[in-house]
C-alpha angles and dihedrals in degrees: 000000000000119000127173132268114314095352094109096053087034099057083041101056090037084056098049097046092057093059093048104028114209099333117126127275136170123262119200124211154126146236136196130214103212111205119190136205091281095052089256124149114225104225119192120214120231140231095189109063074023111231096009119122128221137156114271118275147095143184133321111261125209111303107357139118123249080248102053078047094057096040086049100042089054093047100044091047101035117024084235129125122216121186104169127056137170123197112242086184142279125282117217142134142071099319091061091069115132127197114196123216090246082055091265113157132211152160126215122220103182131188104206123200141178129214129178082185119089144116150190137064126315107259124192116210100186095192084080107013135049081196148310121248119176110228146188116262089232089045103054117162117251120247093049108166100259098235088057089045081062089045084050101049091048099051090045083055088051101047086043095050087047 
């Protein structure tokens, strides 16, 4: 059955919901930290949380990898293609709790990956970004979503240990 962007995850997570109420329950994705030319990291601002910036990404969806959720996130949200990826780790445990506003609870766990590989032209979808900016490391913008600050820092460790 085809069914547009994001139906599909969206009718999955609206039915389960409805057997288990708010309780918490375990959301796979991915995220990928983009790096140009210049050494730059492409961040992505946010409208939800609205004006916070994070890296692009989102949530598994029935029956892919880590990896076909990474490739399609980036895509879907920035116009962009991405072939090669390296895992940077997976982010998991108490600290990636998330509360919704309606009382929904989750947990992240999140495969993060970096590329210096993409191409493509830039594509707003302003359903989910206000817009994208690529940025120094040492230069990275203020409001960044607190679970992708620990991705960040992790990734910065790595390029500077290599």
């Amino acid at each position: 059955m085809l069914i547009g962007k994001g139906e599909l995850i969206l009718g999955y997570i609206e039915d389960l919901r409805s057997i288990i109420g708010h309780r918490p329950v375990i959301f796979p994705g991915a995220v990928v930290i983009i790096v140009d030319d210049l050494g730059r990291i492409l961040m992505q601002q946010r409208t939800h949380p609205k004006g916070a910036w994070g890296i692009p990404g989102g949530l598994m969806e029935l029956g892919e990898s880590m990896e076909d959720v990474a490739k399609r996130e980036v895509r879907e949200e920035t116009g962009l293609i991405i072939d090669e990826l390296r895992l940077i780790n997976i982010f998991s445990g108490a600290q990636y709790l998330t509360v919704a506003e309606n009382g929904d609870e989750f947990y992240t766990v999140t495969a993060a990956y970096y590329t210096n590989n993409f191409s493509g032209d830039f594509r707003i979808d302003k359903t989910e970004s206000i817009q994208f900016q690529f940025f120094y490391p040492t230069e990275l913008p203020e409001g960044i979503v607190k679970t992708h600050q620990i991705i960040l820092k992790e990734f910065l460790q790595l390029q500077n240990d290599m």
